[in-house]
C-alpha positions in Angstrom: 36.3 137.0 152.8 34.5 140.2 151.8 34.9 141.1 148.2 34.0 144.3 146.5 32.6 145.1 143.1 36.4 145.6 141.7 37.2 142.6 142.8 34.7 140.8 141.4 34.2 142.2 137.8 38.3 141.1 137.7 37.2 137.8 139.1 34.3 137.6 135.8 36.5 138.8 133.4 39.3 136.5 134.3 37.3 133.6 134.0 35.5 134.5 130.8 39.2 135.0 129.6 40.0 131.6 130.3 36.8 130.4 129.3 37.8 131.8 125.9 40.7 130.9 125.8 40.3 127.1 126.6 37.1 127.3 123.6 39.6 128.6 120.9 42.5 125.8 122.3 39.4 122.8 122.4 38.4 123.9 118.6 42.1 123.6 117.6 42.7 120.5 118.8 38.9 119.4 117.3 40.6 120.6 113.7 43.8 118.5 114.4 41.8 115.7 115.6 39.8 115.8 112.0 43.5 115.9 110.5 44.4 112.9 112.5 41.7 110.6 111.3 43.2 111.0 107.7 44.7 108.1 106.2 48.4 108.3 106.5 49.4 106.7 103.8 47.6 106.1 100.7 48.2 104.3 97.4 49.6 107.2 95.4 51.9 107.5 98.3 53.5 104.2 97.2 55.8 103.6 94.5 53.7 101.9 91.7 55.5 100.1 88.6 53.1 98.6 85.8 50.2 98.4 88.5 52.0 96.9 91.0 52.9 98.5 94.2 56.0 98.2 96.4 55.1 97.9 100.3 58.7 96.2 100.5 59.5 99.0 103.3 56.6 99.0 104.8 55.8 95.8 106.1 58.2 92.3 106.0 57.3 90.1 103.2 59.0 87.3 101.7 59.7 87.7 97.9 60.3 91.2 95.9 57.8 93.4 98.2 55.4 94.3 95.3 52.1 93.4 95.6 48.8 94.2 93.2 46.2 97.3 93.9 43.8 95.3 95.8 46.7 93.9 98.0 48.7 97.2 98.5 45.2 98.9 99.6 44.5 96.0 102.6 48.0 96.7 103.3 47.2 100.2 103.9 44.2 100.2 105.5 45.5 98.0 108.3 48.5 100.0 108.8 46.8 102.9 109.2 43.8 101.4 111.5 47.2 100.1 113.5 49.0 103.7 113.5 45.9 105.3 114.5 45.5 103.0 117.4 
């Protein structure tokens, strides 16, 4: 197939479109990405009573569902290592 100058410049600007185009949509989803690897939740996220946190809804526990800082933050880290996943 013989092409012309016309016919290629299109060609070249067509792909440098798309090129464009699919750099702009890559960066976006490079921000979201970085967005993504946020925790989810975090401790001021949970309802906290006297230093103690309720994770009642979050996870199954037997007894009242609160649990101390250092508990509530292992809590958290799991389930958000296991949500990420």
């Amino acid at each position: 197939m013989k092409c012309g100058w016309s016919e290629l410049t299109t060609y070249l600007h067509v792909t440098i479109k798309i090129k464009y185009m699919l750099t702009k949509q890559l960066r976006e989803l490079e921000r979201q990405s970085t967005v993504v690897n946020q925790p989810l939740l975090k401790l001021s996220d949970l309802m906290e009573l006297d230093g103690m946190y309720y994770v009642g809804d979050l996870v199954d526990m037997d007894g009242s569902g609160w649990v101390d800082k250092n508990m509530a933050q292992q809590l958290l880290d799991q389930l958000n290592i296991d949500w990420m996943s």
